[in-house]
C-alpha positions as CSV (number, residue, x, y, z in Angstrom):
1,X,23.2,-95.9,46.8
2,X,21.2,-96.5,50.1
3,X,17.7,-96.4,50.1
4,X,17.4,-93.3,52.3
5,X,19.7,-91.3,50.0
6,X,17.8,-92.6,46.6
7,X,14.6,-91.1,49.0
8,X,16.6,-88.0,49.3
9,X,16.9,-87.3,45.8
10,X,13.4,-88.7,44.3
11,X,12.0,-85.9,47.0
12,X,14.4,-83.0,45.9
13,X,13.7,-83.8,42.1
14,X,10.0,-83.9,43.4
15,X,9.8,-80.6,45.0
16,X,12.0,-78.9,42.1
17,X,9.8,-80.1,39.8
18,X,6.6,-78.2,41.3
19,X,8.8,-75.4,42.4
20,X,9.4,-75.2,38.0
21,X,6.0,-75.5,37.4
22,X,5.1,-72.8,39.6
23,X,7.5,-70.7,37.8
24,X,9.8,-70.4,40.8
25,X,13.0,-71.1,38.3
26,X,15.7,-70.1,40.8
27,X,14.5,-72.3,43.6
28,X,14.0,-75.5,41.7
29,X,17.6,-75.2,39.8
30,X,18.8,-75.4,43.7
31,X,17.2,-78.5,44.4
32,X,17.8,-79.9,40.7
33,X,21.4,-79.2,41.6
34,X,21.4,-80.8,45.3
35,X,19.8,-83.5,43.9
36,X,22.5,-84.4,40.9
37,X,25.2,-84.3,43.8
38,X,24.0,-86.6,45.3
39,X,23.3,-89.0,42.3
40,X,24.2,-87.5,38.9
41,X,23.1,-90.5,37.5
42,X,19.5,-89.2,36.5
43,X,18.9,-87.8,33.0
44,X,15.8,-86.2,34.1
45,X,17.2,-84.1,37.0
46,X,19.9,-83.1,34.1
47,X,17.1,-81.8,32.3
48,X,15.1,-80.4,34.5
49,X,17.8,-78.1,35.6
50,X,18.8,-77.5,32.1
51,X,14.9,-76.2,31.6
52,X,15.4,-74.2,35.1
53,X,18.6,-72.3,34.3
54,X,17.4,-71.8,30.8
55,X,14.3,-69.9,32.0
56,X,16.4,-67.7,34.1
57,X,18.9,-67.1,31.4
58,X,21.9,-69.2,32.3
59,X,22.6,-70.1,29.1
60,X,26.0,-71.5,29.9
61,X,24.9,-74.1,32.6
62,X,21.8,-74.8,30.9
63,X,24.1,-76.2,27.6
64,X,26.3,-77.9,30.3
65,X,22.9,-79.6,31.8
66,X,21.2,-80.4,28.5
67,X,24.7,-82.1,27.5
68,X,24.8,-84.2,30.8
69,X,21.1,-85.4,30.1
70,X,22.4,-86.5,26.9
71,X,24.8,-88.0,27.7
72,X,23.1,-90.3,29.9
73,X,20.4,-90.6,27.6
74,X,21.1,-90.0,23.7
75,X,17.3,-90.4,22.9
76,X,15.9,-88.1,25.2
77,X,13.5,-85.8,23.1
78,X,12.3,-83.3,25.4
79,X,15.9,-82.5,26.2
80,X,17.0,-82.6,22.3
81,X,13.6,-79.7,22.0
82,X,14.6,-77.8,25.2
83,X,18.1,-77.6,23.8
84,X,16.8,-76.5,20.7
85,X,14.5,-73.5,22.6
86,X,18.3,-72.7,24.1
87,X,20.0,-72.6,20.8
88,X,17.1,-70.2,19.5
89,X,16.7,-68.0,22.2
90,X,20.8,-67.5,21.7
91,X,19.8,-66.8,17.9
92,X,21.5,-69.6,16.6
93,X,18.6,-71.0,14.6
94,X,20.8,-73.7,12.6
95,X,21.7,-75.5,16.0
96,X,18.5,-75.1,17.1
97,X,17.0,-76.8,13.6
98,X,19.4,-79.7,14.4
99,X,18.2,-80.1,17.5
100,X,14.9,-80.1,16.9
101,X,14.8,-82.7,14.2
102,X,16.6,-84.9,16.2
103,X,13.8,-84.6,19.1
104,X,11.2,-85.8,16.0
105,X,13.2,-88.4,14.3
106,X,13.6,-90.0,18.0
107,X,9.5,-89.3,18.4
108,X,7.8,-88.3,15.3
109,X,4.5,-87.6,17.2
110,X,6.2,-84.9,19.3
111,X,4.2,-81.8,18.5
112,X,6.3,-79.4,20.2
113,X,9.2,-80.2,18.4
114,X,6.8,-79.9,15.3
115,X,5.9,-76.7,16.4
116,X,9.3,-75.7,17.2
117,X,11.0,-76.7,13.8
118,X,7.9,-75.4,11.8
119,X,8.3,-72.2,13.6
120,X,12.0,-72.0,12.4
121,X,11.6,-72.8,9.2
122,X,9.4,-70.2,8.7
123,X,11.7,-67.8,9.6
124,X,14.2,-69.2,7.0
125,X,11.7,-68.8,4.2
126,X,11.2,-72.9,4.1
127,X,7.3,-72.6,3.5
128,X,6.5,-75.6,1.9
129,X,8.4,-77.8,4.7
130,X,7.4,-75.7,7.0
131,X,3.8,-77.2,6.3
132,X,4.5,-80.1,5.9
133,X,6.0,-80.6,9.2
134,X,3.2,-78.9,11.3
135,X,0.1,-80.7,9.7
136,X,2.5,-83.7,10.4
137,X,2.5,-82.4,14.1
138,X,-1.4,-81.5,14.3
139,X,-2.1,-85.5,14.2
140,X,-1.1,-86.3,17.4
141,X,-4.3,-83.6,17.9
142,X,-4.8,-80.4,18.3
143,X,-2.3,-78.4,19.9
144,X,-1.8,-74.0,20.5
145,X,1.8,-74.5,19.5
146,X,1.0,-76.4,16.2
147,X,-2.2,-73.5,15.4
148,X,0.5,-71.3,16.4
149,X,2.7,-72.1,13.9
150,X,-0.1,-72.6,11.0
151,X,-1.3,-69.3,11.7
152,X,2.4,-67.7,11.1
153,X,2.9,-69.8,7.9
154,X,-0.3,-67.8,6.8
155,X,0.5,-65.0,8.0
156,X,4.1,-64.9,6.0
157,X,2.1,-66.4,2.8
158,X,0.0,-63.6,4.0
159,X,-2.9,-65.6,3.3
160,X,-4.3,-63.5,6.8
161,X,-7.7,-65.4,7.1
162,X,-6.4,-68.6,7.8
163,X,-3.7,-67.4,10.1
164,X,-6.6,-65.7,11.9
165,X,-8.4,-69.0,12.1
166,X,-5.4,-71.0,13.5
167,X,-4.2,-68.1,15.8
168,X,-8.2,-68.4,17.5
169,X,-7.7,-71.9,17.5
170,X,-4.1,-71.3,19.1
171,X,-5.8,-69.3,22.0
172,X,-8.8,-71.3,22.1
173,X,-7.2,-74.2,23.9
174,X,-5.7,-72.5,26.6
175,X,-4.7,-69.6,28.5
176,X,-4.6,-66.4,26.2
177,X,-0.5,-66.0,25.2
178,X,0.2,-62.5,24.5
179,X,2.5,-63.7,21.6
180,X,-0.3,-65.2,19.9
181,X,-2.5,-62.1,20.8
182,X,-0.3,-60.0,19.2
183,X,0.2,-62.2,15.8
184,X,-3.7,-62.4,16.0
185,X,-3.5,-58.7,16.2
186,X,-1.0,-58.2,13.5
187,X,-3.2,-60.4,11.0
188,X,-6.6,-58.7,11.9
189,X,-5.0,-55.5,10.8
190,X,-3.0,-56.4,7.8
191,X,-6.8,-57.0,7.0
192,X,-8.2,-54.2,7.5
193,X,-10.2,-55.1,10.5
194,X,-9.0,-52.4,12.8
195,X,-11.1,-52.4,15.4
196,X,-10.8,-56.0,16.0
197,X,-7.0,-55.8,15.8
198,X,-6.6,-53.0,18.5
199,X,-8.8,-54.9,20.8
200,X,-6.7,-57.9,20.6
201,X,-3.0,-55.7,20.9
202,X,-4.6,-54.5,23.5
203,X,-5.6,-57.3,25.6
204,X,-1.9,-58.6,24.8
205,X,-0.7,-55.7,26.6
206,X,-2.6,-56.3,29.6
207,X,-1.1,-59.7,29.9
208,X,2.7,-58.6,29.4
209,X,2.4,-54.9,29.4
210,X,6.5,-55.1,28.5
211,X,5.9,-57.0,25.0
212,X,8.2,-54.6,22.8
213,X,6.4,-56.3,19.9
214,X,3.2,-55.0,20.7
215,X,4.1,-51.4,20.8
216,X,5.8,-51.9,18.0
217,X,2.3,-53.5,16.1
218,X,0.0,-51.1,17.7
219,X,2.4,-47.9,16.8
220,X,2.5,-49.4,13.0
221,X,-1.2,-49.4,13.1
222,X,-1.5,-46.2,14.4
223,X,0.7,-44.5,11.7
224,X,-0.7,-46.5,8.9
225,X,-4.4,-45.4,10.0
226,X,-3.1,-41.6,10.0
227,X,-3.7,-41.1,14.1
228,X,0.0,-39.8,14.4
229,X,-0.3,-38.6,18.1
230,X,-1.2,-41.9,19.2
231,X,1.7,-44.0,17.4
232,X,3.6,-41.1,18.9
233,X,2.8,-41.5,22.3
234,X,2.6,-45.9,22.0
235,X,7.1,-45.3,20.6
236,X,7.5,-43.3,23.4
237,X,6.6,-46.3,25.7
């Protein structure tokens, strides 16, 4: 490859990668893609436009991407995680497991992979590992997805005031996530603290005011507190 065309693609990987970061999904896969034709060579443009088309729910030729990085690079963990955030968001939480404890036997200290297989553990009832796994994860330090995950192993042990603890200490070290607003919100009111709990569904509504889960936790409250109208009114949404 000349040097002017190895220039070409550094600087289209380059801008992609801000055009990604700055959530502009569409425009980075087109440079990720210009880029790999002129030297598919590069696991990390492969990924990168796995991560892009993946955003924009392109499943297909996000797999295809993810598969290409691979193949280049076998021990590429981000890519073994991202493909495991593919296989989820497609529901298919057994490839997605697999994929994820790949991306953590290859680096053990990856705490979004911790995170990640924690989280779908929980879901398959796998408490015990579940823990395991994420205090494993929390050593690298702390970390929202890792607090994340603690607070919805409480939560589903239903021990609520330490999922309240590590949902704060999920939204402590960042931006506030309206996911982890509304699992705060969830646990503050399978606790009786009402008040507190339709303060924080609330504020997770003003972040995404399409979160379906959020009606659905603040209709729930409503009904279960007797205020009938206003569950009413919050389905109706």
């Amino acid at each position: 490859m000349t040097e002017s065309k190895q220039e070409s693609v550094e600087s289209l990987f380059q801008r992609g990668t801000e055009l990604h970061a700055n959530g502009d999904f569409a425009a980075a896969a087109a440079l990720f893609r210009q880029a790999n034709k002129l030297d598919p060579r590069h696991p990390e443009i492969w990924g990168n436009l796995g991560a892009a088309t993946m955003a924009l729910e392109s499943y297909d030729e996000a797999e295809r991407a993810f598969a290409k990085a691979l193949k280049l690079n076998p021990d590429f963990a981000i890519v073994h995680n991202n493909l495991g955030n593919l296989f989820r968001a497609q529901g298919n939480v057994y490839k997605a497991e697999a994929s994820y404890r790949r991306a953590l036997k290859i680096d053990p200290r990856f705490a979004e992979a911790a995170a990640n297989l924690g989280m779908v553990l929980i879901r398959k009832g796998g408490f015990q590992e579940a823990g395991q796994i994420l205090e494993e994860g929390g050593k690298a330090g702390p970390n929202p997805g890792i607090y994340k995950g603690l607070g919805l192993l409480f939560e589903a042990l239903r021990e609520r005031e330490k999922a309240v603890e590590y949902f704060r200490k999920a939204l402590d070290l960042g931006p506030s996530d309206p996911e982890i607003l509304n699992n705060l919100g969830a646990s503050l009111h399978g606790l009786g603290r009402i008040d507190e709990a339709l303060d924080v569904l609330h504020q997770a509504l003003r972040q995404d005011p399409n979160c379906v889960e959020v009606y659905q936790n603040l209709g729930t409250l409503f009904l279960t507190e007797g205020r009938y109208d206003e569950a009413v009114a919050i389905f109706q949404q």
